[in-house]
N, C-alpha and C positions, 0 to 999 in steps of 0.2 A: 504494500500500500504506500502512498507516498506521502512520504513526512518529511521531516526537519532533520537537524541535531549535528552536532561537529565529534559527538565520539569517535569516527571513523577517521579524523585527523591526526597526521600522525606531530613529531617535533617539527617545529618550523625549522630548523638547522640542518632538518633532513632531506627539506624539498625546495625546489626552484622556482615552483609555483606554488600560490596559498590563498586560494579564493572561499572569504567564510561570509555567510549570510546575504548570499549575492542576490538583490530585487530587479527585476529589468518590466515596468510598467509602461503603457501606451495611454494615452486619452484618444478614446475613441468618437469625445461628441456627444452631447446629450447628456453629459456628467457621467461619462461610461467609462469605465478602463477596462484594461487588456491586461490578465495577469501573466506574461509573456513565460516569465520564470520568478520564482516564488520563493527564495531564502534557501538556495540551497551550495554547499561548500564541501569541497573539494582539496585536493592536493595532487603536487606531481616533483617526481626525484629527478635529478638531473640523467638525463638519459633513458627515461623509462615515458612509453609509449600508454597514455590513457585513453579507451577507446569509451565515446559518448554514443547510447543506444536508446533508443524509443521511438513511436511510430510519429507519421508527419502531425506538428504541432503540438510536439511534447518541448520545444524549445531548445532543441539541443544547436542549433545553428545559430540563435539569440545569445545563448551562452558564448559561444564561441568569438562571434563579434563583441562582446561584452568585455571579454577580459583583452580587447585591443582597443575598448573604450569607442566603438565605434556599434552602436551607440554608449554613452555614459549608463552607465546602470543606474537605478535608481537610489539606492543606497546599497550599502556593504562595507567589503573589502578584497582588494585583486591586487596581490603585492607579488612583484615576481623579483626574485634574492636581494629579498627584503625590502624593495623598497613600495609603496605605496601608490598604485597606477592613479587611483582616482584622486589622491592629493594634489595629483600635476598638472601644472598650470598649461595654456594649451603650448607653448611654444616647446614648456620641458618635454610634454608626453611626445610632440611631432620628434625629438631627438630620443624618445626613448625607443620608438616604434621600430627603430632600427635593428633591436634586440625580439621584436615579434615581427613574424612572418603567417602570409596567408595563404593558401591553396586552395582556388572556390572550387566548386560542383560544373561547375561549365567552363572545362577550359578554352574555347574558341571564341567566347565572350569577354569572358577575363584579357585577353590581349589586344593590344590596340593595332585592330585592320589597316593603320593608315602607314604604322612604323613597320622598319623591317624587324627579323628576328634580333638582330646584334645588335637594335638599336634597344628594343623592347629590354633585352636581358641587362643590357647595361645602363638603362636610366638610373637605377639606384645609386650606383657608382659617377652619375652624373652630378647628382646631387650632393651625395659624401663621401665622395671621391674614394679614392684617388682621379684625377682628376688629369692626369697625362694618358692619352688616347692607347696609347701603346699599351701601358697597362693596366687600361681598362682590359682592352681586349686580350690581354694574354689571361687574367682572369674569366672573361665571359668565356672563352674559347674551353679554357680549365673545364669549364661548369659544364657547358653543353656536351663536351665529351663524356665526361661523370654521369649523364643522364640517358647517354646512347646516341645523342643530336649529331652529326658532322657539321661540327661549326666551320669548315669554310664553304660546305654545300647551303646551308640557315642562315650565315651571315646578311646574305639580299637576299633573304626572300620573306612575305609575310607570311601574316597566320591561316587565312586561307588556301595557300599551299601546303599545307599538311593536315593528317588527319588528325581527328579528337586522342588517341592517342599519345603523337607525336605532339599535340599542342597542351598536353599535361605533362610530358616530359618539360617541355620549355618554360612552364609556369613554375613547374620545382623548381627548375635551375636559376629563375630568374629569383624565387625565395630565398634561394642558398648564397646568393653571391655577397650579401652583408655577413653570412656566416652568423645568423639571428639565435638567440638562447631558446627560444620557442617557435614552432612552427604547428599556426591551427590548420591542418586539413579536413576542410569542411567536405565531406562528403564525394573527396575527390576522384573515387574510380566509377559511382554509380552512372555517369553519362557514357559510360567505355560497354566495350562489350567483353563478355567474359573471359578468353583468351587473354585480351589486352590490359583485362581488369590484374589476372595473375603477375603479369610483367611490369607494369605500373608499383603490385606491391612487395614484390621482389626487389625492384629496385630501390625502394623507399629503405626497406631491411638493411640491404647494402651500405645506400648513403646514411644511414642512422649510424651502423658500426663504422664507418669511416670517417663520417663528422661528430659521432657524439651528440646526433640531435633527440631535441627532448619534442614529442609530438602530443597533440593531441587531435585523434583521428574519429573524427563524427560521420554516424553512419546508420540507418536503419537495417542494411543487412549483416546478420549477426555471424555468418557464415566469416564474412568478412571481415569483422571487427575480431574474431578469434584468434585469426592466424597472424595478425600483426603487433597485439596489443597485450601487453602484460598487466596492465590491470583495466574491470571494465565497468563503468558506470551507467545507469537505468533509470532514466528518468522519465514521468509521466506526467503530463497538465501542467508543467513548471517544477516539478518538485523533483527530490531525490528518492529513490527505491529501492535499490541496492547497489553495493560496491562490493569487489572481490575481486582475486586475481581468475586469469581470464579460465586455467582450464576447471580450478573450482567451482566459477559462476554456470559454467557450461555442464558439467557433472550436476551438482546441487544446488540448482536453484532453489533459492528459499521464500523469495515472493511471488505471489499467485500469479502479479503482471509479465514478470519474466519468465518463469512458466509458461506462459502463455504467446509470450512471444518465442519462445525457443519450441513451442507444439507447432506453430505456424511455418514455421521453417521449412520448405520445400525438399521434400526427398525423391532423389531420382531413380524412384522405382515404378515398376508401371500398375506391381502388384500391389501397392498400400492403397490401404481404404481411406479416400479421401473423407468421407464421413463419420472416421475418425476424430478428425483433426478440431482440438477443441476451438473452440471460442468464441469468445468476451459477449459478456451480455447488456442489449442497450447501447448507445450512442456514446463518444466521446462528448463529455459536458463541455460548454462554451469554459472560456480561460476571462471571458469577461464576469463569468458569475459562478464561480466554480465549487463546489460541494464543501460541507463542510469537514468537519475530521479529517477524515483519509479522503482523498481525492480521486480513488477506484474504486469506493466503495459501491457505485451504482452499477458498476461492472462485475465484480468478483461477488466469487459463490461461497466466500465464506463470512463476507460480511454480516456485522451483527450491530446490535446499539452502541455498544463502546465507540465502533469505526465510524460512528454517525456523529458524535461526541467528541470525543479525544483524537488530535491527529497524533499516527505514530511518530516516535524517533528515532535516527539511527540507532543501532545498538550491535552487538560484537555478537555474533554467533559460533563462530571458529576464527581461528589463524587468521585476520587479514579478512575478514567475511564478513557483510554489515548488512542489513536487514532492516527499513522499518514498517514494520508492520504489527498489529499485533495478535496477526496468527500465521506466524511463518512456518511454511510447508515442511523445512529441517527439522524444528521441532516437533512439528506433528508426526511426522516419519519415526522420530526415534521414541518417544513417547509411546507409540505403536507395534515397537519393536520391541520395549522392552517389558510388555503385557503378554507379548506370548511366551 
């Protein structure tokens, strides 16, 4: 169910990033808000990959743009080694931004039609240099080969010459080139096709162990966010639902939501009984007026009065395993188990 709570936070001395009680609000008009993302906080280690999961409009891509302040959250806190995103005034954060990097979900959109490739890759370096041509481009060059590109075939040519593939390659390498402490990839292989989706995050693997990048990779499909992401976070309607490392969460899930998105999960068999496949009951509720307590409770089948009531909070269930809800499926399993 999704609740609150920062138990699941570890030392701040331990991680790179440190986002607690993050609010990201809209005014919709008519005294209406949007409750985009709803108090929820997080952490990330220097080099360790956190993957963000939940279905469209559970705000994982709001989050994302949030901790680059783009938009300002509405209150909290987003401090990345140590220092305080949202305290900075606008000229500090436009020099801090250099240390966060973004990778959207459409890379042939993302790049500017008008510029060629080696110009695209190297505007960053235009702006904060180094700022002699020459080594710009022995840097760009670096980069595009690092990503598979032949940077003197990309050099003249734009983003319409190549395909969605090759124009998410160019979008990494253009992220890479300030050498950023963060880098959001918002959802970056779901416009690829599945072959290329594989290569894409192979490569990503690569440049993580050769740069020592610290990622955080947002994505609906779970298939995906497994094989790349050592710990993975589940969020629903704004809020947080569980956290755990990735192949724990995948083994034992212990909220009903993620359950449920991990039953949905497409299997490539011809013999499974599609009317099997659980799920969710009733409508996602609006984010402008959104339930009280537990914010699945109109969905899940184990809801009760408490969850009408009292919102859960994170809470420790195993090793590194956080939970809030308050009738997690782990417990129930073992409970179960040890009655017979």
């Amino acid at each position: 169910m999704a609740g609150s709570g920062k138990a699941h936070l570890r030392p701040e001395s331990e991680t790179i990033l440190r986002v607690e009680d993050l609010h990201v609000e809209f005014p919709v008009g008519g005294g209406r808000t949007v409750y985009a993302v709803s108090g929820i906080s997080f952490d990330i280690a220097k080099g360790e990959t956190l993957g963000l999961v939940g279905e469209s409009g559970c705000g994982k891509s709001t989050t994302g743009r949030a901790i680059l302040q783009l938009p300002r959250p509405t209150r909290g806190s987003v401090k990345l080694g140590g220092e305080d995103l949202m305290a900075m005034d606008g000229e500090k954060m436009r020099q801090k931004r250099t240390d966060l990097q973004m990778i959207f979900q459409d890379p042939i959109s993302s790049l500017n039609p008008r510029r060629m490739v080696g110009e695209v890759v190297a505007e960053p370096l235009e702006v904060w240099g180094p700022h002699d041509a020459d080594e710009q481009w022995k840097i760009v060059s670096n980069m595009l080969d690092n990503v598979g590109i032949d940077p003197d075939v990309a050099r003249y040519k734009r983003a319409h010459e190549f395909s969605g593939g090759q124009c998410q390659r160019i979008s990494i390498a253009r992220a890479l080139v300030m050498e950023p402490e963060l880098i959001i990839c918002d959802e970056p292989v779901s416009a690829l096709d599945v072959s290329v989706q594989a290569q894409i995050l192979n490569m990503l693997e690569d440049l993580k162990a050769q740069y020592g990048l610290t990622l955080v990779f947002i994505a609906h499909d779970l298939a995906v966010v497994k094989n790349i992401s050592d710990r993975v976070a589940v969020m629903y309607l704004g809020k947080m639902c569980e956290l755990s490392e990735s192949d724990e969460l995948y083994e034992r899930p212990a909220h009903p939501y993620t359950s449920l998105l991990l039953g949905s999960t497409p299997i490539p068999d011809p013999l499974v009984n599609i009317h099997d496949v659980p799920e969710a009951e009733g409508e996602l509720p609006s984010p402008i007026s959104p339930p009280s307590g537990c914010r699945f409770r109109t969905r899940c089948p184990y809801a009760d009065e408490i969850c009408e009531r009292v919102e859960p909070q994170m809470r420790k269930i195993s090793d590194d395993h956080y939970v809030a809800c308050h009738h997690p499926l782990v417990e129930a399993e073992e409970v179960a188990v040890s009655f017979d």
